[in-house]
C-alpha positions in Angstrom: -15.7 3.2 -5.4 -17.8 0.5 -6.7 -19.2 -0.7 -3.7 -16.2 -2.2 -2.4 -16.4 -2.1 1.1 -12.9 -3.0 1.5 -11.4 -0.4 0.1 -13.8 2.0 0.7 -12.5 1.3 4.6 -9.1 1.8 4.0 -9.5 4.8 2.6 -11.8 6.0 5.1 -8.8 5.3 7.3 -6.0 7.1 5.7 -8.1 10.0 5.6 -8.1 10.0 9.4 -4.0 9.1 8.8 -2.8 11.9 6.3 -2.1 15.6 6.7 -2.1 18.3 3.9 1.5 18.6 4.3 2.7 14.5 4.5 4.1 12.9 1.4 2.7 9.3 0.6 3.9 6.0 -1.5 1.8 4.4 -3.4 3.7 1.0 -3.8 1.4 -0.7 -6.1 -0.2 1.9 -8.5 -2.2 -0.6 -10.6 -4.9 1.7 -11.9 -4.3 4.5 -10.1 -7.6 4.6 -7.7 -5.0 4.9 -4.2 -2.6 7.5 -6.1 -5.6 9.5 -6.9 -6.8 9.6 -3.1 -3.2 10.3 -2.0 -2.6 13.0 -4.1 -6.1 14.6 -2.8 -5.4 14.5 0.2 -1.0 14.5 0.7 1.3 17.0 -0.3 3.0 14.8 -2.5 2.8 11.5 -4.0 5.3 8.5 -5.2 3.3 6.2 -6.7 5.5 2.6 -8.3 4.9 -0.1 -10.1 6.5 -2.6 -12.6 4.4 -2.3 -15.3 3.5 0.4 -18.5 -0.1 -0.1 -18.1 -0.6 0.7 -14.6 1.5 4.4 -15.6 -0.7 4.7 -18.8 -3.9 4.1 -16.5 -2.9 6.2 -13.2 -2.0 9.4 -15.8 -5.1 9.1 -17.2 -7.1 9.0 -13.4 -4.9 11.7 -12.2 -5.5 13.9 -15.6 -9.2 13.5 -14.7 -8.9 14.7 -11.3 -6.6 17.7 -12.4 -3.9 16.4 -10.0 -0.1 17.6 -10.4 1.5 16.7 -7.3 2.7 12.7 -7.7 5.9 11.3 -9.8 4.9 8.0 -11.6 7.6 6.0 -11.5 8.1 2.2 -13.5 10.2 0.5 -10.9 9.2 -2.0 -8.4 8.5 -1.3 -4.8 11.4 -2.9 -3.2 13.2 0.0 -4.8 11.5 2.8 -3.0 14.3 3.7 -0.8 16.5 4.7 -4.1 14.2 7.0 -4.8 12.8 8.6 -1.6 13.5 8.4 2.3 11.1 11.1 4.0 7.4 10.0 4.0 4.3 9.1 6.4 3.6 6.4 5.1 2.7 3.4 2.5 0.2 2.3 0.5 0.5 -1.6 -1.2 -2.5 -3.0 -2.8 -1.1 -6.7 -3.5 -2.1 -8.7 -5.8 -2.4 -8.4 -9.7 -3.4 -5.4 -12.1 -7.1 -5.4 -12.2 -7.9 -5.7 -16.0 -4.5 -6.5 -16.6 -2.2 -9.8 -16.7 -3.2 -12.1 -13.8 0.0 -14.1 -14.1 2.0 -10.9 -13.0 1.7 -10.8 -9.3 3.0 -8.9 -6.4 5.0 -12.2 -4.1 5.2 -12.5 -0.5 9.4 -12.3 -0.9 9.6 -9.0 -2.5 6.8 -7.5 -0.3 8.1 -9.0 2.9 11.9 -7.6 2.1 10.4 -3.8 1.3 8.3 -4.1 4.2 11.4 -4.5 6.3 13.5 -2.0 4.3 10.7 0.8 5.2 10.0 -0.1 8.7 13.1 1.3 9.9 12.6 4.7 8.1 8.8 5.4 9.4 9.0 8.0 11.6 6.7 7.6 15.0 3.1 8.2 13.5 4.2 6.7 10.6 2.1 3.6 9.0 2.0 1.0 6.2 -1.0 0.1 5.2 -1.1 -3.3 3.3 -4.9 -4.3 1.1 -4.5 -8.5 0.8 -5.9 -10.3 -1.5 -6.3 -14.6 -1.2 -9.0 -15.1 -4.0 -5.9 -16.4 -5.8 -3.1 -18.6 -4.9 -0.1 -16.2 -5.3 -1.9 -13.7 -2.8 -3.1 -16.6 -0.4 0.8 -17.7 -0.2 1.9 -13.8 0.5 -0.8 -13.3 2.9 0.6 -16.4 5.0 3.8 -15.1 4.7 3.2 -11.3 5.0 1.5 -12.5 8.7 3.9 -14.9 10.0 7.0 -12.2 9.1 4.1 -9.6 10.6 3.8 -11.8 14.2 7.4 -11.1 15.0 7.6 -6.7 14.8 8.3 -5.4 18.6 4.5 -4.9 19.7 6.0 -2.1 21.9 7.3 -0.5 18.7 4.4 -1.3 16.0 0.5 -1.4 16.4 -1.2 -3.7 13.4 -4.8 -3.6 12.9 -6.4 -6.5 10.4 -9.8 -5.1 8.9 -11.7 -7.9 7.2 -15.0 -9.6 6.2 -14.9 -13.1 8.1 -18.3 -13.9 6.7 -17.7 -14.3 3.7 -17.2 -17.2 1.4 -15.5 -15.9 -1.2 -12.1 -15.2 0.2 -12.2 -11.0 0.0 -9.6 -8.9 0.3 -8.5 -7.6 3.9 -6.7 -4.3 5.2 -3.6 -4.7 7.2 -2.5 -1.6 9.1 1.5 -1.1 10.7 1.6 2.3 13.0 5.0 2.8 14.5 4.1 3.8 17.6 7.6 4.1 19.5 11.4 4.6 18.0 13.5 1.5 18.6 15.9 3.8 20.7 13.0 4.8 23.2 
């Protein structure tokens, strides 16, 4: 990493998260940097995203790195579950594709209805992890959103942790982290 504290963290915490043997998402490709520490680290990898460029880039990372075990696919997030419906958990990193059109966002509706499409198919230990980004108005509007939909999960049922840098002026990004702690039916 480039001394991005931020996400050096939230990799730092999956690594205390995923097994050898779990299977990961990777909702939001973009260049590949999260697919790449999935795939070192999980069995398997899904990585998605809606854009060409973010495949063309994450091939290249993952040909670097000599990693097989992840299936790039162009389709957005809120179609995970057509694809897959045993995992650990998720990785979003919202916002736009670094070096790459700014106008092409990730929004609080779409992210808020996959959010609630996969919370019901996390298995206890399972997690979501969710890097924010409000430097720009499109991810200060979903991070509103993402925490007042956030505020009403069954606390018995989901633990969130918020990671961020409160002293800084130049609205960073922040790392939100779902656990599902207990099955609705316990």
């Amino acid at each position: 990493m480039k001394n991005n504290l931020i996400l050096e963290t939230a990799h730092q915490l999956l690594s205390n998260y995923i097994k050898s043997t779990d299977i990961m998402i990777d909702a939001t490709m973009g260049n590949g940097n999260d697919t790449v520490f999935l795939a070192k680290h999980a069995k398997y990898v899904y990585a998605f995203d809606i854009q060409q460029q973010a495949l063309i880039e994450t091939k290249k990372a993952l040909e670097l790195s000599n990693l097989h075990n992840v299936k790039l696919i162009l389709d957005s997030h809120e179609k995970i579950n057509d694809y897959i419906s045993d995992f650990k958990g998720i990785v979003f990193n919202l916002g736009y594709l670094p070096k790459g059109d700014k106008s092409i966002t990730t929004t609080s509706d779409v992210t808020i209805k996959t959010i609630i499409s996969l919370l019901p198919k996390l298995k206890v230990e399972g997690f979501i992890m969710l890097v924010v980004y409000t430097g720009h108005q499109a991810g200060m509007d979903e991070s509103i959103a993402i925490d007042q939909y956030l505020q009403s999960l069954n606390q018995s049922q989901f633990k969130i942790l918020k990671i961020n840098l409160p002293y800084q002026d130049n609205k960073p990004p922040y790392i939100l982290f779902i656990q599902k702690v207990k099955d609705e039916s316990n």
